[in-house]
RODO-2510 file (C-alpha; in nm, 4 decimals, decimal comma):
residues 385
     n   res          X          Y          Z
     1     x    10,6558    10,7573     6,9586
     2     x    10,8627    11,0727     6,8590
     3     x    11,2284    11,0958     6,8491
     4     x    11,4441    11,3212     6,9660
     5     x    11,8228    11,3799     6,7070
     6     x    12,0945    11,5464     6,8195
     7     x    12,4840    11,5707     6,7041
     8     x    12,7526    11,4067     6,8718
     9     x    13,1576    11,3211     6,7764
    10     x    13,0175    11,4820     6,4508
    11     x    12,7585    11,2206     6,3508
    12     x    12,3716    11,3147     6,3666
    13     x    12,2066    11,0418     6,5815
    14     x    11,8562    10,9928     6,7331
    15     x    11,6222    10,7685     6,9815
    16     x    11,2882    10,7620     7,1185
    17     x    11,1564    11,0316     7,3060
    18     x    10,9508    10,8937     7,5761
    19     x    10,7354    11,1745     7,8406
    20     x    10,4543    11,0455     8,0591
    21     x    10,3399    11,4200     8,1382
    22     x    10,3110    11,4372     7,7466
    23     x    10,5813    11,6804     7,7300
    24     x    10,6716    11,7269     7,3176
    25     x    11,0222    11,6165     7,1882
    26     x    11,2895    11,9142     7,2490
    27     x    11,3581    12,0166     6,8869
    28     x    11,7325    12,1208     7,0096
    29     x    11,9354    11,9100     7,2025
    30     x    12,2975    11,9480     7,3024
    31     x    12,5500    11,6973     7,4632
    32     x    12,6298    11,8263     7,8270
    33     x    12,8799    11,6298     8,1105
    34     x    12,9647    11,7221     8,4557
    35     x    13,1791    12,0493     8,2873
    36     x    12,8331    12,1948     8,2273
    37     x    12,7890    12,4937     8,4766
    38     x    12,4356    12,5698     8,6346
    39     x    12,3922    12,8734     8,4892
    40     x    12,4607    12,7694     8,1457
    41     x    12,2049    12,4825     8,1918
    42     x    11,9737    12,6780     8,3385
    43     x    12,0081    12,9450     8,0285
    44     x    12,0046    12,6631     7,7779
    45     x    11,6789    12,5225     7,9053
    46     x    11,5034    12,8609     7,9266
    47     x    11,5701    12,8954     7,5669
    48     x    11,4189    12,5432     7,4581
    49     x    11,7389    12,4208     7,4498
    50     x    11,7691    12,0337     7,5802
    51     x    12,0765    11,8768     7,7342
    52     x    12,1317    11,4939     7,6870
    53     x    12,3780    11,4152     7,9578
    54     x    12,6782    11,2196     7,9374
    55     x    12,8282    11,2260     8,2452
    56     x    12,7932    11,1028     8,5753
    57     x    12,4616    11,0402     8,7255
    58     x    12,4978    11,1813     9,0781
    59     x    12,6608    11,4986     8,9170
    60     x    12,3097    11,5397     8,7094
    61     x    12,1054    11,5215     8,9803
    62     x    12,3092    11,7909     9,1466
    63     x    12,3144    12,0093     8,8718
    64     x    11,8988    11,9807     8,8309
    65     x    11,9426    12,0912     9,1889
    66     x    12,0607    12,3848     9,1341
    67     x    11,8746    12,4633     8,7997
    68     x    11,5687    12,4460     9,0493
    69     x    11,7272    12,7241     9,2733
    70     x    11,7595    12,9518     8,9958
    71     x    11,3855    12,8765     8,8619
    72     x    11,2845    12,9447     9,2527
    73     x    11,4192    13,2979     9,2587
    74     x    11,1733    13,4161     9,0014
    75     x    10,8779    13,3651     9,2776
    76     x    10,5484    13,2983     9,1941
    77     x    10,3209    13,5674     9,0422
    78     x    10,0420    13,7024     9,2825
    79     x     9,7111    13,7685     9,1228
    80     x     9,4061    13,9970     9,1663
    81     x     9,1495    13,7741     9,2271
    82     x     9,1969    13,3958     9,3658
    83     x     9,1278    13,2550     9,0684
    84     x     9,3660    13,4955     8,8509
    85     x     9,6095    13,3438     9,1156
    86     x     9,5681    13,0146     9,0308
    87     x     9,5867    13,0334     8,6906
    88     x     9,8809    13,2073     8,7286
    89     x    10,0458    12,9757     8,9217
    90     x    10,0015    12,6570     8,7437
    91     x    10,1057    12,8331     8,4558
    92     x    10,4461    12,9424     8,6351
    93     x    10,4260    12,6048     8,7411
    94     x    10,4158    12,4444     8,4099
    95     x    10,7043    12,6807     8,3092
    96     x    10,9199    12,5576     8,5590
    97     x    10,7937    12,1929     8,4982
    98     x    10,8962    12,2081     8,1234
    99     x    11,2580    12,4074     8,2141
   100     x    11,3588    12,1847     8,4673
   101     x    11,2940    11,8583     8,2291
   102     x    11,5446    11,9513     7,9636
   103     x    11,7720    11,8131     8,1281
   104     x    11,7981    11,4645     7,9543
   105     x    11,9278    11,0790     8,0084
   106     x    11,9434    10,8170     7,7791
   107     x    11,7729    10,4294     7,8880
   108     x    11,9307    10,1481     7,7052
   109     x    11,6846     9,8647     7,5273
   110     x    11,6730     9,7035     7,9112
   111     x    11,6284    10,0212     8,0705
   112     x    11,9623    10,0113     8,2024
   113     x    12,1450    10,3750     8,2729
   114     x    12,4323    10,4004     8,1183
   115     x    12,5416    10,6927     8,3095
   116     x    12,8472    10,6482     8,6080
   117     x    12,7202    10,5765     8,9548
   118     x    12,3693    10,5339     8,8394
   119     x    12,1088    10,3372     9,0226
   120     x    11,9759    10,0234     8,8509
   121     x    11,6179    10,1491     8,7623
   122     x    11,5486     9,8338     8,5424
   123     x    11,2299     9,7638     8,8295
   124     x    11,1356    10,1110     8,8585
   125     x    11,1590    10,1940     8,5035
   126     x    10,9483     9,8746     8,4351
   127     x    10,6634     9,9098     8,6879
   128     x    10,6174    10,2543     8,5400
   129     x    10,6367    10,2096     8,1559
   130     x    10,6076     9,8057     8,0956
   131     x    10,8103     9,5828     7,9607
   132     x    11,1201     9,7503     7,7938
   133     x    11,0816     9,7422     7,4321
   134     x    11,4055     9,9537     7,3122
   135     x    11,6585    10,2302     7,3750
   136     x    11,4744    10,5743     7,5033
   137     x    11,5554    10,9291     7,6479
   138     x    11,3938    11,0605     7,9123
   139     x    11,4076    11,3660     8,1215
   140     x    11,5861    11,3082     8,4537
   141     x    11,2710    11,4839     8,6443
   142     x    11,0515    11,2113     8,5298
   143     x    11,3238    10,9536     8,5820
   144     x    11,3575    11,0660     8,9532
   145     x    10,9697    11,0428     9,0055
   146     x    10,9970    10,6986     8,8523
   147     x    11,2567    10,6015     9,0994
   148     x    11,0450    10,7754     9,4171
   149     x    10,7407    10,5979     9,3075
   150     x    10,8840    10,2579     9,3186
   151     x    11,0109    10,3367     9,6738
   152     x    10,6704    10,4160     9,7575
   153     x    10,5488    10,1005     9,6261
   154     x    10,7613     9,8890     9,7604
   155     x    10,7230    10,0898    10,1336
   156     x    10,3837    10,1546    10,0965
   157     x    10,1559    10,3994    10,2599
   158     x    10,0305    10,3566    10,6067
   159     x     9,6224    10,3558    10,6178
   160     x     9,5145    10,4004    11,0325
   161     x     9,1782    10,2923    10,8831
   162     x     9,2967    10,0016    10,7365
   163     x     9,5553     9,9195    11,0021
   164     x     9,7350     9,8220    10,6994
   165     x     9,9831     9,9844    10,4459
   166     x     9,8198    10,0170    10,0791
   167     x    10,0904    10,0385     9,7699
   168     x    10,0595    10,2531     9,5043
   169     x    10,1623    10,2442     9,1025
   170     x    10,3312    10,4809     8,9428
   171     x    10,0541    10,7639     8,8084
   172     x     9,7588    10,6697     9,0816
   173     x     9,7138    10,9002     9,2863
   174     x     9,8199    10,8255     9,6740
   175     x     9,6145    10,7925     9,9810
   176     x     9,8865    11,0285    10,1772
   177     x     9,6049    11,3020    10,2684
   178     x     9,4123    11,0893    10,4844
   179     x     9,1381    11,2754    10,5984
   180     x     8,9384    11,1836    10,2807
   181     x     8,9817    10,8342    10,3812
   182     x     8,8853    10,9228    10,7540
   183     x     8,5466    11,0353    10,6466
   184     x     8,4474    10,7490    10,4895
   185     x     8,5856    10,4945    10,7924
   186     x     8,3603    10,7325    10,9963
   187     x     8,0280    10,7938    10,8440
   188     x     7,7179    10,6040    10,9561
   189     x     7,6451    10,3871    10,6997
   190     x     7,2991    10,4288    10,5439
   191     x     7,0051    10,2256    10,7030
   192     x     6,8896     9,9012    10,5178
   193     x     6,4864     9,9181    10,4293
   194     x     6,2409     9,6749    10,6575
   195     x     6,3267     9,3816    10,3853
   196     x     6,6859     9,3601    10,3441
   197     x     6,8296     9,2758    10,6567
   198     x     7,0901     9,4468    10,9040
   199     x     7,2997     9,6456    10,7066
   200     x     7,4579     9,7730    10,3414
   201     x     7,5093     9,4897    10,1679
   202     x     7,6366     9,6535     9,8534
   203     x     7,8423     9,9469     9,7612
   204     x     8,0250    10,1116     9,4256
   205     x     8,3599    10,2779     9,4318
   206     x     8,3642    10,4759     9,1705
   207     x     8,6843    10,5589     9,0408
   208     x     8,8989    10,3627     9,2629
   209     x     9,2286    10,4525     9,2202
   210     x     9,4408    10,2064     9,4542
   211     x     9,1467    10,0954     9,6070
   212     x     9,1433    10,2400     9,9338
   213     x     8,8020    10,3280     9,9528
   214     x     8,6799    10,0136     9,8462
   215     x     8,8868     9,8410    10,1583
   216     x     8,7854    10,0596    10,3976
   217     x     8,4354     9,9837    10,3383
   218     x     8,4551     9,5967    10,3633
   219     x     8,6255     9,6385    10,6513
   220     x     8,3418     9,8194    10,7915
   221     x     8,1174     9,5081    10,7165
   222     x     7,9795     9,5916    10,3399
   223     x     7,9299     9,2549    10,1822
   224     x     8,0425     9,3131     9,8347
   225     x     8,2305     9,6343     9,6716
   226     x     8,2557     9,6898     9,2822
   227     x     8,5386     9,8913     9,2481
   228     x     8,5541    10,1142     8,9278
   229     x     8,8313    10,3025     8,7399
   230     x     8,9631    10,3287     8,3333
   231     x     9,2848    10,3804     8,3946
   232     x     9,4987    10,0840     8,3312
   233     x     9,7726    10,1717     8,5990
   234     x     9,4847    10,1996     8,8765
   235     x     9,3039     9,9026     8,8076
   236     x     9,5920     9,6502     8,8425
   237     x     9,6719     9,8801     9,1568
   238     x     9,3963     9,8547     9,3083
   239     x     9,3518     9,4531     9,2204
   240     x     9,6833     9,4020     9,3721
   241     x     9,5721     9,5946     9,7119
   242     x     9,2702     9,3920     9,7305
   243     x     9,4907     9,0591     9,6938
   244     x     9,7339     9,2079     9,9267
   245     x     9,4490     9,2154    10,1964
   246     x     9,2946     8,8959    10,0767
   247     x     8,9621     9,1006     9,9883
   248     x     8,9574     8,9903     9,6962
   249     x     8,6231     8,7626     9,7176
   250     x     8,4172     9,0590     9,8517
   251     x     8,6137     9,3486     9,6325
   252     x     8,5458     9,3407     9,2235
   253     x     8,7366     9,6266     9,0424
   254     x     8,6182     9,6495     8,7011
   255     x     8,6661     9,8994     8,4290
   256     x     8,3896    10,1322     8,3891
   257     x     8,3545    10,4843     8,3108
   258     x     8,2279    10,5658     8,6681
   259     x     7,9089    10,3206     8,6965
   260     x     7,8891     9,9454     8,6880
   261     x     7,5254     9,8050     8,5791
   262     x     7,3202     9,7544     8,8885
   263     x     7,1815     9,9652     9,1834
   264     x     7,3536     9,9192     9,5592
   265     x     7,3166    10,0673     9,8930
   266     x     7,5955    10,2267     9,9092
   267     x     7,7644    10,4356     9,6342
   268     x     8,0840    10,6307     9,6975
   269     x     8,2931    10,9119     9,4400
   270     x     8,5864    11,1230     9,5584
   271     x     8,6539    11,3277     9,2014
   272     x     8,9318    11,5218     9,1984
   273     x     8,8549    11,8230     9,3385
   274     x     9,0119    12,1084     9,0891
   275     x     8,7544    12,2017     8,7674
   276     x     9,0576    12,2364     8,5807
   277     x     9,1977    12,0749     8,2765
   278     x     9,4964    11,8227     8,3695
   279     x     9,8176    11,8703     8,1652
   280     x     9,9342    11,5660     8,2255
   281     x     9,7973    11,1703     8,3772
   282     x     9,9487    11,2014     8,6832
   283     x     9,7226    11,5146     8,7190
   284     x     9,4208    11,3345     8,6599
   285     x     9,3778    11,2593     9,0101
   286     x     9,3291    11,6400     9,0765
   287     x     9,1975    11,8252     8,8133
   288     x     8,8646    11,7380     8,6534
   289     x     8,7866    11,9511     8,3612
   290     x     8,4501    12,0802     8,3610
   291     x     8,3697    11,8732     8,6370
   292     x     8,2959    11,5923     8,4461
   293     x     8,3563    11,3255     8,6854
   294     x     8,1356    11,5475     8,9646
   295     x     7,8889    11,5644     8,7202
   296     x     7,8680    11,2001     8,6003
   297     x     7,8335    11,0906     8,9464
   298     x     7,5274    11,3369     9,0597
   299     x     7,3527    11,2986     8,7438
   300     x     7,3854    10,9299     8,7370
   301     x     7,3540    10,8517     9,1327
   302     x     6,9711    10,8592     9,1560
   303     x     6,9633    10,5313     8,9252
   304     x     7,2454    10,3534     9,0562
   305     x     7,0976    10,3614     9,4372
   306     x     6,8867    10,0807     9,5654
   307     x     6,5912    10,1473     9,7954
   308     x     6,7259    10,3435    10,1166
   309     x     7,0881    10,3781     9,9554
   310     x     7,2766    10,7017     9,9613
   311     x     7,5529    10,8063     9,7774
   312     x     7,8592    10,9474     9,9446
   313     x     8,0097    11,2515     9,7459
   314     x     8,4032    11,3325     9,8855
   315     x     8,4606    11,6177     9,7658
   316     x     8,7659    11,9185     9,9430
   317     x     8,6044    12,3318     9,9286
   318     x     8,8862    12,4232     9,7541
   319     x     8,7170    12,5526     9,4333
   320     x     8,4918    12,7283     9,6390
   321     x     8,7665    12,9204     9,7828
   322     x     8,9772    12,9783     9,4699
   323     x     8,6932    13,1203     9,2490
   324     x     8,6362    12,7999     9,0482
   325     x     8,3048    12,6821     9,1315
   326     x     8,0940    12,8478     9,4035
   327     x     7,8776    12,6265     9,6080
   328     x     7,5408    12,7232     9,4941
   329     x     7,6162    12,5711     9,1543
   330     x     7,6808    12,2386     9,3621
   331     x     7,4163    12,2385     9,5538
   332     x     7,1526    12,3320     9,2342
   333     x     7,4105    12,0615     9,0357
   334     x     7,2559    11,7985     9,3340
   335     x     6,9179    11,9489     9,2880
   336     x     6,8962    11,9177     8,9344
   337     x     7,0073    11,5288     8,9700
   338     x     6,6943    11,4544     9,1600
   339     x     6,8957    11,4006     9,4800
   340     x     6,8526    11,5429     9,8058
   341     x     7,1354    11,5948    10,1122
   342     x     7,0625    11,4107    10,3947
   343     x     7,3768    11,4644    10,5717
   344     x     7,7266    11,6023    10,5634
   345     x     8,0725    11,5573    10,7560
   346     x     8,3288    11,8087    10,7785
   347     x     8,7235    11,8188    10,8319
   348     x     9,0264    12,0417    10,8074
   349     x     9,3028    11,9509    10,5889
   350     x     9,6107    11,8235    10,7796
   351     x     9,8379    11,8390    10,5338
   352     x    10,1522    12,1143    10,5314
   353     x    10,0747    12,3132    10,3012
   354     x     9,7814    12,4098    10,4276
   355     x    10,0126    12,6191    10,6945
   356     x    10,2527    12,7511    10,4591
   357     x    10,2173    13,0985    10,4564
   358     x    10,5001    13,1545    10,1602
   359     x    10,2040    12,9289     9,9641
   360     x    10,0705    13,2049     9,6519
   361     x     9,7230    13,0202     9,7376
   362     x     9,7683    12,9935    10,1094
   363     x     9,4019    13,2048    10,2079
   364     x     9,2576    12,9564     9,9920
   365     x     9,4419    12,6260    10,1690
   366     x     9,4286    12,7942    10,4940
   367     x     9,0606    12,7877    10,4900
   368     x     9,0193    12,4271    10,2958
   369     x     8,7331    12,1921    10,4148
   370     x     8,6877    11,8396    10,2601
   371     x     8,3659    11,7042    10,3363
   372     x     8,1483    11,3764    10,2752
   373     x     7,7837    11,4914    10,1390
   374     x     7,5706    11,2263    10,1912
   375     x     7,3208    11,2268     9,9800
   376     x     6,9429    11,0653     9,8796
   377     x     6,7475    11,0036     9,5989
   378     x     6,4871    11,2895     9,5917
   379     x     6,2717    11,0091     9,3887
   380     x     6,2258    10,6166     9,4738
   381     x     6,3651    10,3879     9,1223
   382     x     6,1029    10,2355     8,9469
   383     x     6,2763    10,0070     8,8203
   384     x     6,6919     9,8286     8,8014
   385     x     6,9187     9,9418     8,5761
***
């Protein structure tokens, strides 16, 4: 862990410079209290300059305020082609990301704020980064997110096709766009062969995240769900979803890259659905450089399906719209897997910023389309893996 040092009543001191977004240690930080003015703070942080605050809590979280309303009236660049747009926006995006978190508090050993009229974030703090192991300093942005994200847990998000509310961890990605999870609650499962009686009687989720997925298809009748994922936050999320719903003799979730051993009926992947490489984990759930996980899943599908399986590919038209990958290259990516389509569902995003015209990449949202691919082995498996 890096530290961060800084000088204060004339004595050089230092701590621990924690960042889940892997943000580097500011290399010049400055003591700042509630007689720091916006503009200053907003002029310091352009310049690399970090401010550890000392004041009182509500008073920082007014003052990020308004640094954000002076990184807003830059705008957002517009680009030539779609995908000169988005590049340029994340970039601006990251700019503002990395401005907007020098603005610094300081976590006791206990996580405790020692900041006036701060929140206790000892839970939230805890369910985010572990057990507390010693003092740290933070940026209040993160901090914030922390704080939202154990609201979120604790609320939980509704699922209609769960009739139930699902609760995510800190850095899994959320079930909130629910038409993903619509497709899959409404797809006809794949016909069972002559021998194997009167339905799917085993399915993958691959790359669970809170397990949603994995529900949502034992409570359309699969048997038995093996429930996939490497990141240590999703896995216990999901395995406290599944014991929330008391699935937890039909659900496994295991830690694989992608695959477990085996073949089943049923095999479902929603990748993220940006070929893009993620600057931080929380991002993971979106971008997928190279499109790894896409690829990993059609190249590997074919001998992971049982006889008469199919393998359900969630995947948003996003890239397709934005320049990143046109849909030829998916379609001869399926090809080249030995796997055939068989059938496909469509629907529109319902989200808000697909409507929001001030949006730099609004023709792109506008004219989003996340669809379930159903798809086949072009071969029959010779023998289990």
């Amino acid at each position: 862990m890096s530290e961060i040092r800084w000088f204060e009543a004339g004595t050089e001191r230092s701590a621990p410079w924690h960042s889940e977004n892997g943000m580097s240690a500011p290399r010049r930080v400055v003591v700042a209290d509630d007689r720091m003015r916006a503009d200053t703070a907003y002029r310091l942080a352009c310049e690399g300059t970090a401010m550890l605050w000392r004041g009182d809590f509500h008073n920082a979280r007014q003052l990020l305020k308004a640094m954000s309303r002076r990184a807003d009236r830059k705008g957002l660049p517009q680009g030539a082609t779609p995908a000169e747009a988005f590049h340029l926006h994340r970039r601006a995006r990251g700019r503002r990301a990395r401005t907007l978190s020098m603005l610094l508090v300081p976590l006791e050993h206990d996580y405790t704020l020692a900041l006036r009229r701060s929140p206790d974030v000892r839970r939230a703090c805890t369910e985010a980064y572990g057990p507390p192991e010693r003092p740290s300093v933070v940026a209040l942005r993160e901090l914030l997110g922390v704080i939202g994200s154990s609201q979120w847990r604790r609320k939980g998000v509704e699922v209609p096709a769960l009739g139930a509310r699902l609760r995510p961890h800190y850095g899994v990605f959320s079930p909130v766009r629910g038409e993903y999870v619509d497709l899959v609650a409404q797809a006809p499962l794949p016909l069972p062969t002559v021998d194997r009686g009167a339905g799917p009687r085993t399915a993958f989720d691959l790359g669970t995240g809170t397990g949603v997925l994995a529900a949502v298809l034992v409570h359309r009748g699969i048997e038995r769900v093996v429930a996939t994922d490497t990141n240590p936050r999703a896995l216990a999320c999901a395995r406290e979803n599944v014991r929330r719903l008391d699935m937890a003799r039909r659900i496994e979730v295991v830690n694989a890259d992608l695959f477990p051993p085996g073949r089943a009926d049923l095999v479902v992947c929603n990748p993220p659905w940006i070929p893009a490489r993620p600057t931080s984990s929380i991002e993971q759930g979106v971008y997928d450089p190279d499109s790894r996980m896409l690829h990993g899943f059609l190249y590997g599908l074919a001998d992971h399906l049982a006889p008469g399986g199919e393998g359900w590919l969630i995947l948003s038209d996003l890239a397709e719209h934005l320049g990143l990958r046109p849909r030829r290259e998916l379609l001869a990516t399926i090809a080249a897997a030995g796997l055939r389509v068989v059938g496909k569902l469509d629907v529109r995003p319902r989200h808000p910023r697909a409507s929001d015209a001030t949006d730099p990449l609004h023709a792109a949202r506008s004219a989003e389309v996340t669809s379930l691919w159903r798809l086949a082995a072009a071969r029959t498996p010779t023998s289990a893996s």
